[in-house]
N, C-alpha and C positions, 0 to 999 in steps of 0.2 A: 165787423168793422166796415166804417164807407168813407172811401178816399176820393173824396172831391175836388178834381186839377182841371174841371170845364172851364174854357177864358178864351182860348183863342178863335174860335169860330161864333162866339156872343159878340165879342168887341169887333168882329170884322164890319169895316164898311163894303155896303154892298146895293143894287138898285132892287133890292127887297128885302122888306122886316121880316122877320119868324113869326111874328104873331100874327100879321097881316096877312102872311101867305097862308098862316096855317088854317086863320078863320076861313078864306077863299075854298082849300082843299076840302074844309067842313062844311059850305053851306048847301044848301036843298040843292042848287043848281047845278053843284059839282058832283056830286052825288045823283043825282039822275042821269047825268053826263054817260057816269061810269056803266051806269045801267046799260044805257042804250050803245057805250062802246063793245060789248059783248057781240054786239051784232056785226056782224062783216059786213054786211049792206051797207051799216051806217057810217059805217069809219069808211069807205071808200066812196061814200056821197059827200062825206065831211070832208076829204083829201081831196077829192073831185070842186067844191064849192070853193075850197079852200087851200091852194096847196102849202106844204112848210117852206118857207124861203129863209134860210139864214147867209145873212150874210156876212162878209169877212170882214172883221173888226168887233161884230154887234157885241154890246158889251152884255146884253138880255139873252143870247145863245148858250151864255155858260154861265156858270157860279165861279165867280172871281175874287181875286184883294186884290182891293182896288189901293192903287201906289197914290194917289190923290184925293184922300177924302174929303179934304177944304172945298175941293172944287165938283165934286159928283159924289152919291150914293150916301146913303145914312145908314145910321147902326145897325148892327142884324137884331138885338137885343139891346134897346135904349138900358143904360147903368144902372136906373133904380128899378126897371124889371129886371136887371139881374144879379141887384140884392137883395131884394124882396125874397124871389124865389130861391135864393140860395138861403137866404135863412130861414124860409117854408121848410125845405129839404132838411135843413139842420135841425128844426122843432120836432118834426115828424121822426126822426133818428134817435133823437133823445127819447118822444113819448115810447118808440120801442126798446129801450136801454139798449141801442147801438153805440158803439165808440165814432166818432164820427173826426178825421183830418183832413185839413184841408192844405191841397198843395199847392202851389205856386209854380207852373209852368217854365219852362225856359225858351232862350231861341239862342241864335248865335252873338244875336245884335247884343242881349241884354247879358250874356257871360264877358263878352267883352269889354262891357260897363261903356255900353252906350251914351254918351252926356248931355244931348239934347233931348228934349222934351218929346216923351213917345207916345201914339195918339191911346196905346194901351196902358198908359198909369193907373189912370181911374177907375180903371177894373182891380189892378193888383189892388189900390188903399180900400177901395168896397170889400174886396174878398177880407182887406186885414180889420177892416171894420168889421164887418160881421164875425170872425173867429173870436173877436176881441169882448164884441156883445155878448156874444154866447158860452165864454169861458171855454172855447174847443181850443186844440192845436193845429199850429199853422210851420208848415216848413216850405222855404223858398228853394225848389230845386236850383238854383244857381249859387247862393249863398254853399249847398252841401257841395255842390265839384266842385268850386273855388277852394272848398278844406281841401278837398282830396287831390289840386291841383292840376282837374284833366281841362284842357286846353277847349276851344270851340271845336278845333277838327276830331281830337278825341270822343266828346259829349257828345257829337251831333251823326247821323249819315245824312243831313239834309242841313238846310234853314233851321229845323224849328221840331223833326223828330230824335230825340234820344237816343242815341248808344244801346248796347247791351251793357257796356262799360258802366254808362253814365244810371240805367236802369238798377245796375247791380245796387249802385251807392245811395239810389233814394228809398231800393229795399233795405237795406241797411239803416240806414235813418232812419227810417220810420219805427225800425224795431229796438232802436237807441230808446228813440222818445218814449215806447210802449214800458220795455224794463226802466227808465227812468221812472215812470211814473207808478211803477209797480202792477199793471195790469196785467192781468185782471181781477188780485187782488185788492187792488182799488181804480175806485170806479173815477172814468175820466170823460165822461158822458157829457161835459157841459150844463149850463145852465137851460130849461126850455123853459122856465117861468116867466120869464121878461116878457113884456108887449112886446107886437112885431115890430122886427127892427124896419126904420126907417129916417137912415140917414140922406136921402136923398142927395151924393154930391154932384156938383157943378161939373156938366162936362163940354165943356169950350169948343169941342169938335164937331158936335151934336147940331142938329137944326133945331131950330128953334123947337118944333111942334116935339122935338122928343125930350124936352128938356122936363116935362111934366112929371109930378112926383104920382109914379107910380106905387099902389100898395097893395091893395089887399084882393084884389078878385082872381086870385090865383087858383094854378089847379087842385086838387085834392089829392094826393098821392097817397092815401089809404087804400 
C-alpha cells in the first residue's frame, strides 16, 4: 500500500523551483564542478577567488516560508506539475496492483478552520481532483481529529507536525477505510485506464510564467 500526504513543501513559496534547481544540480557543469571539488587545491583556490559571504537577513542563505508570497518567491512546485506527477505516481501504483491513498495533511491553521483564503487550497482540490480521477481514496487528516475531538495543541508539537495522538487516529482511519472496503479481498486499486489527468487549475498566487499547463515530460518511476 502507498500513502501519499506530499503537499506542504510542493506548495511552499520560495526564491527557488524544484525543477529548476534540480536541472542546475544535473547539468555537465555542476557535475564537473563536483569532480574537481575532490580536490583540496581546488576548493581552497575556489574559497580563495571567492570567499562565502552570507549575510544577515539574505533570504538566498537558507530554505525558507516565505510569510509573503504576493510579494517575493514562486512555487517550489507550480500546481499542475504537482498534479500531473501525483497522478504518474498514482498510474504507476495501479499498473503494479498497489492500494494506493491519498492523505490530506494538516497544520494548526486549517484544524482550527482557518476562513480566509489559504495560499495552499489549490493543492488540497488538485490532490481531491486527482483521487477523484482515478477512483483512489482520499482522507483529510483534519476532518478525522475533528471526529475524534483533539484540539490544535493536542494534534500538533509544532505549526504543522502531528501528535503521536494525532498519528495514532489517522492509523486508525486508514484501517477503517481498508476493512470498509474489504481489502484485500477486494481490490481498491483504482482506476489507471483513464488518460493522464490534466486538470490544470488556476492558481492566483502563482507568477504568471508558472501558470502554464504542465503535463506530460515527467519522470519515469519504474
Amino acid at each position: 500500500m502507498l500513502i501519499i500526504g506530499s503537499l506542504w513543501s510542493d506548495n511552499n513559496f520560495d526564491h527557488f523551483v524544484d525543477e529548476e534547481w534540480l536541472a542546475t544540480l544535473d547539468s555537465p557543469a555542476t557535475r564537473f564542478q563536483k569532480i574537481l571539488m575532490n580536490s583540496a587545491v581546488f576548493r581552497w583556490l575556489s574559497l580563495t577567488v571567492k570567499p562565502v559571504q552570507v549575510t544577515k537577513g539574505d533570504p538566498h542563505s537558507k530554505v525558507s516560508w516565505l510569510r509573503t508570497p504576493y510579494e517575493t518567491g514562486r512555487r517550489r512546485v507550480p500546481v499542475q506539475l504537482y498534479g500531473a506527477t501525483l497522478d504518474k505516481m498514482i498510474v504507476e501504483a495501479i499498473r503494479r496492483e498497489i492500494v494506493v491513498v491519498v492523505l490530506q495533511p494538516g497544520n494548526r491553521y486549517r484544524l482550527s478552520g482557518m476562513a480566509e483564503e489559504a495560499t495552499w487550497d489549490v493543492y488540497f482540490e488538485t490532490q481531491r481532483d486527482v483521487a477523484k480521477y482515478r477512483s483512489i481514496p482520499i482522507i483529510d487528516a483534519v476532518d478525522v481529529w475533528r471526529l475524534f475531538g483533539l484540539s490544535p495543541e493536542e494534534a500538533f508539537v509544532d505549526e504543522m507536525h502531528p501528535s503521536g495522538v494525532a498519528n495514532q487516529w489517522l492509523a486508525a482511519a486508514i484501517v477503517d477505510l481498508l476493512v470498509q472496503r474489504d481489502w484485500p479481498s477486494t481490490s481498491v486499486t483504482g482506476n489507471g485506464d483513464l488518460p493522464p489527468w490534466n486538470g490544470a487549475p488556476q492558481d492566483r498566487w502563482s507568477t504568471s510564467e508558472q501558470r502554464t499547463n504542465i503535463g506530460q515530460d515527467l519522470p519515469d518511476y519504474r
